[in-house]
PDBQT receptor file of N, H, CA, C and O in Angstrom, charges set to zero:
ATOM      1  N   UNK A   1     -15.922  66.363   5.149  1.00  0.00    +0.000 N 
ATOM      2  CA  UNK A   1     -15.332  65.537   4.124  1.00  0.00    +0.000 C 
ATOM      3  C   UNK A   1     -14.931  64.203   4.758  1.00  0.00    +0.000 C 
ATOM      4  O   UNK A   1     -14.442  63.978   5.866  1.00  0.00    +0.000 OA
ATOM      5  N   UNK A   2     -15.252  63.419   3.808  1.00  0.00    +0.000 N 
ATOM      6  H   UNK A   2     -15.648  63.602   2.908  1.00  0.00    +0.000 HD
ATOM      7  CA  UNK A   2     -14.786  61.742   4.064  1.00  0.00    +0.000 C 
ATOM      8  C   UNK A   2     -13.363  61.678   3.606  1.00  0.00    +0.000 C 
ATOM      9  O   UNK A   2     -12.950  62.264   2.605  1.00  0.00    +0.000 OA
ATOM     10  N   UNK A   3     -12.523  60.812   4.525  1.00  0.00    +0.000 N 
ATOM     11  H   UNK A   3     -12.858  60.337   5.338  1.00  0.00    +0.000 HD
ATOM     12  CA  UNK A   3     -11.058  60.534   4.098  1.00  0.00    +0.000 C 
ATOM     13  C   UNK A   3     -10.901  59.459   3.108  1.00  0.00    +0.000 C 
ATOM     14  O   UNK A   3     -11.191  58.326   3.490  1.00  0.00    +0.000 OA
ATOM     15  N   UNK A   4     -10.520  59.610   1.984  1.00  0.00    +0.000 N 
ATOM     16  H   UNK A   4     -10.284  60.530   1.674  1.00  0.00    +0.000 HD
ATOM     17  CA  UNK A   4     -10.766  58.029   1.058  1.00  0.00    +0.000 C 
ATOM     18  C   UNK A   4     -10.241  56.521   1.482  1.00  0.00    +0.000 C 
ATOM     19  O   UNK A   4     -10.555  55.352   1.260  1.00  0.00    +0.000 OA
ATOM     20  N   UNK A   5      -9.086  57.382   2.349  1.00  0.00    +0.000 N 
ATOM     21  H   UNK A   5      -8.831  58.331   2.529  1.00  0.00    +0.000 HD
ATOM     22  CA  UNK A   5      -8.441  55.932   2.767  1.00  0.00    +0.000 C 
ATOM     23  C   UNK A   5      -9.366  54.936   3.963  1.00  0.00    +0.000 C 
ATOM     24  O   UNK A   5      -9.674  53.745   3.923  1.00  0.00    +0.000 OA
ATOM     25  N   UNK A   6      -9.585  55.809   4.809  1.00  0.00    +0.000 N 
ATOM     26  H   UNK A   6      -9.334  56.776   4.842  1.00  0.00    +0.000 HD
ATOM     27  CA  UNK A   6     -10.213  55.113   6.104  1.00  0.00    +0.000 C 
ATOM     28  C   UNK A   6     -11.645  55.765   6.502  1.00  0.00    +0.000 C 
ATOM     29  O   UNK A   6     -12.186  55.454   7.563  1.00  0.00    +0.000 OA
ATOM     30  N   UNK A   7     -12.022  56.359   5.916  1.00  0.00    +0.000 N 
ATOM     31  H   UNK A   7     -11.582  56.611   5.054  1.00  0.00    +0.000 HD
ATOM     32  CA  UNK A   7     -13.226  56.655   5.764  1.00  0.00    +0.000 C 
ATOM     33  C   UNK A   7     -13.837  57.354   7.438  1.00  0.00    +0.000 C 
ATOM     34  O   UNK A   7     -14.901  57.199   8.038  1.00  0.00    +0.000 OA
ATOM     35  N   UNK A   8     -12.676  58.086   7.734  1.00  0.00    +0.000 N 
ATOM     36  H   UNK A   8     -11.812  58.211   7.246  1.00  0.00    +0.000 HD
ATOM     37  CA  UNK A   8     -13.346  59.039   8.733  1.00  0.00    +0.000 C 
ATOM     38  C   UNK A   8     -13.412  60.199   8.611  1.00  0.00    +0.000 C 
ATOM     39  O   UNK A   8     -12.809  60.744   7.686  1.00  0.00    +0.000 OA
ATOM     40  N   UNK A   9     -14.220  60.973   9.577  1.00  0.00    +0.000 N 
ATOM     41  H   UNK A   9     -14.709  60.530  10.328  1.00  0.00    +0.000 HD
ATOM     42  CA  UNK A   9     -14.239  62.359   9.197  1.00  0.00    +0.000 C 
ATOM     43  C   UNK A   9     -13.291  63.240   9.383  1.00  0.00    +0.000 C 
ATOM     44  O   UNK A   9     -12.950  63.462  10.545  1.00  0.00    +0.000 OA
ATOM     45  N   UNK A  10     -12.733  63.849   8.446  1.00  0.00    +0.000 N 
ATOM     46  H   UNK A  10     -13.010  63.668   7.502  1.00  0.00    +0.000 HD
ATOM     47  CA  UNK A  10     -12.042  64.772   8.196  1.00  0.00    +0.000 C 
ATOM     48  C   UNK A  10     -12.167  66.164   9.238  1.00  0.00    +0.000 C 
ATOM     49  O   UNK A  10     -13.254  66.657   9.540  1.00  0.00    +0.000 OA
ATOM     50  N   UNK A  11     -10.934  66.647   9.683  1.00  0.00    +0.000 N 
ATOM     51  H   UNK A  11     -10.052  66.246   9.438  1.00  0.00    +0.000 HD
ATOM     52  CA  UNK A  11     -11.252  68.014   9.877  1.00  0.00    +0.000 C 
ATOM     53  C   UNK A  11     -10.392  69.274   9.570  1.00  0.00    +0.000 C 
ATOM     54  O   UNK A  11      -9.169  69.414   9.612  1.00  0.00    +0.000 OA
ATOM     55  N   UNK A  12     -11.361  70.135   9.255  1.00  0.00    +0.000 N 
ATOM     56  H   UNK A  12     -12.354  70.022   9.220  1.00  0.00    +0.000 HD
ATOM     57  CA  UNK A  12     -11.091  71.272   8.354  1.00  0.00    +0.000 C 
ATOM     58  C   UNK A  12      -9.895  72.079   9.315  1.00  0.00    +0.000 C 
ATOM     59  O   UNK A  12     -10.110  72.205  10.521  1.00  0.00    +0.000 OA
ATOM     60  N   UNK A  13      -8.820  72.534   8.795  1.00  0.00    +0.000 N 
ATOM     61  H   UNK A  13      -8.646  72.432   7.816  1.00  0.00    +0.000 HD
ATOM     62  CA  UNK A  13      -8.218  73.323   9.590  1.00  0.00    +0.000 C 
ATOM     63  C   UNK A  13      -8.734  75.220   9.225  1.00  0.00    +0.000 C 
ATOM     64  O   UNK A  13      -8.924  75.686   8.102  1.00  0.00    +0.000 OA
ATOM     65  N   UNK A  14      -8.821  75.801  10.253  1.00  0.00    +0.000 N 
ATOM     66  H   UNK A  14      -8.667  75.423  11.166  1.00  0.00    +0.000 HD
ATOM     67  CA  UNK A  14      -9.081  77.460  10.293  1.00  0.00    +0.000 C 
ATOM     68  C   UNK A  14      -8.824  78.090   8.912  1.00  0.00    +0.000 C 
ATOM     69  O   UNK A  14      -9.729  78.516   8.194  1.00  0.00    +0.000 OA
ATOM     70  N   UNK A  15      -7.592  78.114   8.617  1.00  0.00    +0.000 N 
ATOM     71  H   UNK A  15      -6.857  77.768   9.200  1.00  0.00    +0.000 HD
ATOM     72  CA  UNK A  15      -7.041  78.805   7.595  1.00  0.00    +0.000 C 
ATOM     73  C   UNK A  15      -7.035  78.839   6.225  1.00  0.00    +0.000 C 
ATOM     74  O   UNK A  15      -7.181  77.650   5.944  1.00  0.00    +0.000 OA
ATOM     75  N   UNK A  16      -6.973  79.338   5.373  1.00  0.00    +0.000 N 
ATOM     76  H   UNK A  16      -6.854  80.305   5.601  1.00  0.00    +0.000 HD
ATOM     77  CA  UNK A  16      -7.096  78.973   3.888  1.00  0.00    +0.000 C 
ATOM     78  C   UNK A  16      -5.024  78.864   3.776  1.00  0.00    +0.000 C 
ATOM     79  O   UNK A  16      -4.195  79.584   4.332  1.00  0.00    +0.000 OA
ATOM     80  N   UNK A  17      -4.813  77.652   2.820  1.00  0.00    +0.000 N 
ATOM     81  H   UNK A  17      -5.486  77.067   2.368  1.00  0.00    +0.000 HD
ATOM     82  CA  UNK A  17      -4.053  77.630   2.125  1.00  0.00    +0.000 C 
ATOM     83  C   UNK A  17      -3.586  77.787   0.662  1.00  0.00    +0.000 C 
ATOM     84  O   UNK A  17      -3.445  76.872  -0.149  1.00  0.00    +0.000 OA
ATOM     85  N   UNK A  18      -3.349  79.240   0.444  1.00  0.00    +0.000 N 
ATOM     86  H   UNK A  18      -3.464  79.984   1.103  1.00  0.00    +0.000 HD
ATOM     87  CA  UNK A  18      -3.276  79.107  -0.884  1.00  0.00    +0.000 C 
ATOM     88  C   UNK A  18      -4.885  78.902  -2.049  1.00  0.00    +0.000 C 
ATOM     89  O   UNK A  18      -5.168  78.235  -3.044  1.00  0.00    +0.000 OA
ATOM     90  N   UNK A  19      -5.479  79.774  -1.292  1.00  0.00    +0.000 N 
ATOM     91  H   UNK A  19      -5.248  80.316  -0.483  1.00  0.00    +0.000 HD
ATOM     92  CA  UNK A  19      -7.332  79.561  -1.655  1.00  0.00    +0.000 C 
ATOM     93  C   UNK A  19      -7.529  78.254  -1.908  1.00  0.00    +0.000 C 
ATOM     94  O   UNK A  19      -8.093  77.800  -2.903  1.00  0.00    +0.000 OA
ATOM     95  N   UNK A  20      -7.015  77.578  -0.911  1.00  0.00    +0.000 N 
ATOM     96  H   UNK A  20      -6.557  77.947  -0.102  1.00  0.00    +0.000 HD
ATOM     97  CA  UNK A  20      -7.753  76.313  -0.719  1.00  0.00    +0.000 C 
ATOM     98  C   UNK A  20      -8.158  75.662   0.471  1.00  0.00    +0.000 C 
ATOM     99  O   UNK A  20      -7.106  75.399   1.053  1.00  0.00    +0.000 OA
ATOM    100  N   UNK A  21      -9.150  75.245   1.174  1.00  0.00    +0.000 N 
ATOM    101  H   UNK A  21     -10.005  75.459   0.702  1.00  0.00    +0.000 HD
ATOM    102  CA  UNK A  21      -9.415  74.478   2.345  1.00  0.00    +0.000 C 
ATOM    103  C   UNK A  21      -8.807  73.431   2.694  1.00  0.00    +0.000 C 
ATOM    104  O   UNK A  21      -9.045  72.404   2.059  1.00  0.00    +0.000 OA
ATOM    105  N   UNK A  22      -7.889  73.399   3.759  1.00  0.00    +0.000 N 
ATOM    106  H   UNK A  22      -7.696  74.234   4.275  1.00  0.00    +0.000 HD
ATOM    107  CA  UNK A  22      -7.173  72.377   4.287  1.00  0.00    +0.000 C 
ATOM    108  C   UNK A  22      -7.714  71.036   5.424  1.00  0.00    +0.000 C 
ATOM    109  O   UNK A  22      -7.898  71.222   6.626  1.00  0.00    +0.000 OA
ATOM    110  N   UNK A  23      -7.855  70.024   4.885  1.00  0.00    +0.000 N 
ATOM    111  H   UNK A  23      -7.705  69.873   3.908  1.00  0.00    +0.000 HD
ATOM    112  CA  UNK A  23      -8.513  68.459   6.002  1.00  0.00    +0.000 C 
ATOM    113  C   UNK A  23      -7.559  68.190   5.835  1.00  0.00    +0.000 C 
ATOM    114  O   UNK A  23      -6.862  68.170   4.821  1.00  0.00    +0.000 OA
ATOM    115  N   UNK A  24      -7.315  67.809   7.360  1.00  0.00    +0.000 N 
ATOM    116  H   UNK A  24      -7.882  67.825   8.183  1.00  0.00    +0.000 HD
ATOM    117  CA  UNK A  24      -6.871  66.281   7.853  1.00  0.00    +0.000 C 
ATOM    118  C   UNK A  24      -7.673  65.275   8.368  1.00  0.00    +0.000 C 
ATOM    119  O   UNK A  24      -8.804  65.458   8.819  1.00  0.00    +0.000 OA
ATOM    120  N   UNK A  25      -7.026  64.089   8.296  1.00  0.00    +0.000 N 
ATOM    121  H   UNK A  25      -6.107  63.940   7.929  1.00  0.00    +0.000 HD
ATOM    122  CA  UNK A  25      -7.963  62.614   8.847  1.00  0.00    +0.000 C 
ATOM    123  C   UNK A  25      -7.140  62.878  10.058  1.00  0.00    +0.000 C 
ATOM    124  O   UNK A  25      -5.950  63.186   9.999  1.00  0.00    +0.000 OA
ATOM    125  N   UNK A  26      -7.993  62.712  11.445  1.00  0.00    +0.000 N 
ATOM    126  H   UNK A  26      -8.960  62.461  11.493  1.00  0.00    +0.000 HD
ATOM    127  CA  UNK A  26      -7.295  62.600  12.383  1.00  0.00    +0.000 C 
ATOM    128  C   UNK A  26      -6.900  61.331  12.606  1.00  0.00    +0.000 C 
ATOM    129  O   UNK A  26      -5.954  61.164  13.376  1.00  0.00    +0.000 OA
ATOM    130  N   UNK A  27      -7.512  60.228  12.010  1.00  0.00    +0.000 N 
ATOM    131  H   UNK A  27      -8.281  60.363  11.385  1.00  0.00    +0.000 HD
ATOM    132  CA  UNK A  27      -6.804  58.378  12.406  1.00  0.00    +0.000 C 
ATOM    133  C   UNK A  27      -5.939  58.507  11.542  1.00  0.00    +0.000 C 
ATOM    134  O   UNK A  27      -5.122  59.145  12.206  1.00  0.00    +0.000 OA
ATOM    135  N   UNK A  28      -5.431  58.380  10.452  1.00  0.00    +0.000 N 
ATOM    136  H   UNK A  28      -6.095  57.862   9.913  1.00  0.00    +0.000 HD
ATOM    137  CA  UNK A  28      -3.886  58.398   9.352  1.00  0.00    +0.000 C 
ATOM    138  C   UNK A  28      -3.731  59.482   9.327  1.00  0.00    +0.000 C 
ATOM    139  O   UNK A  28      -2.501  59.499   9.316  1.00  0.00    +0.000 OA
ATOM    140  N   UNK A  29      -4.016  60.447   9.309  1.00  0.00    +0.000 N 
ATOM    141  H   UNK A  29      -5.016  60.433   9.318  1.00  0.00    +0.000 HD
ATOM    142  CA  UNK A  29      -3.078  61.906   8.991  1.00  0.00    +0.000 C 
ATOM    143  C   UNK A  29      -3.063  62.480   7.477  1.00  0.00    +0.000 C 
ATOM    144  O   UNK A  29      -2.390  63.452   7.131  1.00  0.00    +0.000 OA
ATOM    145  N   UNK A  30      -3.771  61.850   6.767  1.00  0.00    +0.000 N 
ATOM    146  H   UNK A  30      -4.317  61.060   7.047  1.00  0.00    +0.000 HD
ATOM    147  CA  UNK A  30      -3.892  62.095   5.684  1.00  0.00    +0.000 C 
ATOM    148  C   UNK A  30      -4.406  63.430   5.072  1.00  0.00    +0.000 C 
ATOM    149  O   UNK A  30      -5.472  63.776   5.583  1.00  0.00    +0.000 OA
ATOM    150  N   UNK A  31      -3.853  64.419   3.948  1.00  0.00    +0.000 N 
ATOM    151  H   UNK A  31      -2.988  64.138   3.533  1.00  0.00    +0.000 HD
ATOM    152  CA  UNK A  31      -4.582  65.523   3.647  1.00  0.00    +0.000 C 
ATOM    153  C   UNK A  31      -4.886  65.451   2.943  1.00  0.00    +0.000 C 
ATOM    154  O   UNK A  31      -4.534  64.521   2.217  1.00  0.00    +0.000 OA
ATOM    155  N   UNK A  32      -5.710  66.278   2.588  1.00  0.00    +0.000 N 
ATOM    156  H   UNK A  32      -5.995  67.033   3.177  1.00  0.00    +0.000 HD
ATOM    157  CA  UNK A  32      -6.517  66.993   1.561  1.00  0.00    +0.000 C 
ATOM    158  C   UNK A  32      -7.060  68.231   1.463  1.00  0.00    +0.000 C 
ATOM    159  O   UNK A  32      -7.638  68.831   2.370  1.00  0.00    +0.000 OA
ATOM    160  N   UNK A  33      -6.784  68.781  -0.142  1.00  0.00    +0.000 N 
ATOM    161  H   UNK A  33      -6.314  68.294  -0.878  1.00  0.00    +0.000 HD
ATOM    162  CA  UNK A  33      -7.061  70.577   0.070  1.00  0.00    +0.000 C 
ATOM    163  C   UNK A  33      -8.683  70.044  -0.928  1.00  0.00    +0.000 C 
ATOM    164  O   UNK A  33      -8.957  69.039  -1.583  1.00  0.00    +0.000 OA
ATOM    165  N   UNK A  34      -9.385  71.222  -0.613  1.00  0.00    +0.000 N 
ATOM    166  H   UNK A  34      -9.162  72.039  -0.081  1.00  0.00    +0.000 HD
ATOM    167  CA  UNK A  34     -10.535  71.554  -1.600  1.00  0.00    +0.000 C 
ATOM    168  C   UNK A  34     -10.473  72.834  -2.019  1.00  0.00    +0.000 C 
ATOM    169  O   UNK A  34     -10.192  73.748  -1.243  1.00  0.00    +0.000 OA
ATOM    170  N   UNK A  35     -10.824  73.083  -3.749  1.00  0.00    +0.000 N 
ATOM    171  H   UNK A  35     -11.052  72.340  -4.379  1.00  0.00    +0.000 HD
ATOM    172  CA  UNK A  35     -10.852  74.309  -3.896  1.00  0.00    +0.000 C 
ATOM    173  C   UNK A  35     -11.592  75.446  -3.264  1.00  0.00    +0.000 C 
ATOM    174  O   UNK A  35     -12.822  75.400  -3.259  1.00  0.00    +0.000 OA
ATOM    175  N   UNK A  36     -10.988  76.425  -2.751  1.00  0.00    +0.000 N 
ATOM    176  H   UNK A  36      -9.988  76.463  -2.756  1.00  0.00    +0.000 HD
ATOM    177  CA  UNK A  36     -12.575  77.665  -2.576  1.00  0.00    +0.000 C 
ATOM    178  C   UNK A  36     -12.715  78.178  -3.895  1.00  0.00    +0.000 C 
ATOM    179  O   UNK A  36     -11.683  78.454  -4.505  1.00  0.00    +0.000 OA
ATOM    180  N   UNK A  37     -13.872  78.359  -4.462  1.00  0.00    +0.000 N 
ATOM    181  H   UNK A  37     -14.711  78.135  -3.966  1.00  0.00    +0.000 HD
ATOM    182  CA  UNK A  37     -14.307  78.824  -6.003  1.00  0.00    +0.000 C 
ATOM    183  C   UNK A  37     -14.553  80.437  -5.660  1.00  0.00    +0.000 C 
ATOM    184  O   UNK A  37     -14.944  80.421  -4.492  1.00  0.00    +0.000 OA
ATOM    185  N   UNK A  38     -14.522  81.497  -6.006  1.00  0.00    +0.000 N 
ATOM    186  H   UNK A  38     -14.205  81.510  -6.954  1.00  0.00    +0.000 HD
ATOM    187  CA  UNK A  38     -14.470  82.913  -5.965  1.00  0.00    +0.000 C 
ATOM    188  C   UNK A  38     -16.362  82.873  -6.791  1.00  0.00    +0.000 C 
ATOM    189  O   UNK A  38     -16.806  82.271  -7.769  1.00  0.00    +0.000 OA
ATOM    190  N   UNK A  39     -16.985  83.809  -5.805  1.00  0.00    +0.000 N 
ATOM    191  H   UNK A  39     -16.624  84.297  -5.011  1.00  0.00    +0.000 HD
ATOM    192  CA  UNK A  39     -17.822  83.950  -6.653  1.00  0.00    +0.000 C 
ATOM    193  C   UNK A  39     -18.004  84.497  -7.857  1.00  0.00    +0.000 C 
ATOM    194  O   UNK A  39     -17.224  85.310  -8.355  1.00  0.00    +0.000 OA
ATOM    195  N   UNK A  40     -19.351  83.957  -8.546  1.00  0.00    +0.000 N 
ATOM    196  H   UNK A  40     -19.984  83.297  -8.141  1.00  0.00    +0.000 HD
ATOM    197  CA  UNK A  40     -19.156  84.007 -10.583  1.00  0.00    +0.000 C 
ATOM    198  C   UNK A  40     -19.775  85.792 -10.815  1.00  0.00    +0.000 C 
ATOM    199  O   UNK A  40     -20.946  86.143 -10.673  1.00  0.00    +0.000 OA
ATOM    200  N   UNK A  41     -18.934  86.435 -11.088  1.00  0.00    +0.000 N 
ATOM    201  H   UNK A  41     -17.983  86.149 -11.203  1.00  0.00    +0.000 HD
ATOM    202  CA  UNK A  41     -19.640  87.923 -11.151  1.00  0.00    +0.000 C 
ATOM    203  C   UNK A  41     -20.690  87.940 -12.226  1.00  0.00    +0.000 C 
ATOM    204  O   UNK A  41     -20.547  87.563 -13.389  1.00  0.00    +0.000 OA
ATOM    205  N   UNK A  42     -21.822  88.461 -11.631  1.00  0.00    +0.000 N 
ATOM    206  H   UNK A  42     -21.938  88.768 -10.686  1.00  0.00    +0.000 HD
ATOM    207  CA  UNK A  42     -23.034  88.448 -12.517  1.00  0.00    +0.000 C 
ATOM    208  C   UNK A  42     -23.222  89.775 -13.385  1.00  0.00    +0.000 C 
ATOM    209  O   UNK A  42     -23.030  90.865 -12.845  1.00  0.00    +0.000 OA
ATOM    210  N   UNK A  43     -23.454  89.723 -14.221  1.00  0.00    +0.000 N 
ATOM    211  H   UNK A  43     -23.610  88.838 -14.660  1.00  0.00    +0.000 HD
ATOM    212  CA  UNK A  43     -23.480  90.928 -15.216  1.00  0.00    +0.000 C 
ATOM    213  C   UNK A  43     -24.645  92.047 -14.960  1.00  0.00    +0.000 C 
ATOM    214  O   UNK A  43     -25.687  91.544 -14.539  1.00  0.00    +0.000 OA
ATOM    215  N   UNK A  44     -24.662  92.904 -15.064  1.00  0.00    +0.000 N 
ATOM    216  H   UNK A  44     -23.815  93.312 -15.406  1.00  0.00    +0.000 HD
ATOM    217  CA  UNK A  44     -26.039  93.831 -15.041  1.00  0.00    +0.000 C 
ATOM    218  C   UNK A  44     -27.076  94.065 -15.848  1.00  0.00    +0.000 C 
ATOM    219  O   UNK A  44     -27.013  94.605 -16.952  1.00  0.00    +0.000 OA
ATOM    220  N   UNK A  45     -28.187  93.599 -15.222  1.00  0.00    +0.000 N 
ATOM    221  H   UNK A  45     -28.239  93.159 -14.325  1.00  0.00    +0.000 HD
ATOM    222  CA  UNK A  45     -29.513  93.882 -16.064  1.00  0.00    +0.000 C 
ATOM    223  C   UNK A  45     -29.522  95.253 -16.749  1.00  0.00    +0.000 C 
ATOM    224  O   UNK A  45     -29.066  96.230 -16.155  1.00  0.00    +0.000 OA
ATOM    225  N   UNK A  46     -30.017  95.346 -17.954  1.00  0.00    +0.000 N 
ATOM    226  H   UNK A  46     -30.387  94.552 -18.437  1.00  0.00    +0.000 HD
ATOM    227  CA  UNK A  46     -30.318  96.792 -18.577  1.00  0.00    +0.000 C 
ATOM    228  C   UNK A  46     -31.550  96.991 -17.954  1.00  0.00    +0.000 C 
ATOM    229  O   UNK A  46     -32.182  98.028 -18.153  1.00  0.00    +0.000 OA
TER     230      UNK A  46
């Protein structure tokens, strides 16, 4: 992920927060979460 402010690369920290993916910008410090989406359960063929 791109940081909006300064436009460097982001890095992902290990852990999920709250089912969400945690970046930081390492030049400003800036965060950002992204959702994790749960996969879409598919129904069964007859």
């Amino acid at each position: 992920m791109i940081c909006p402010r300064c436009k460097a690369a982001m890095i992902e920290l290990k852990r999920t927060f709250h089912k969400q993916r945690k970046w930081v910008c390492p030049d400003c410090g800036r965060i950002r979460f992204q959702k994790v989406r749960p996969p879409v359960p598919r129904r069964p063929t007859r």
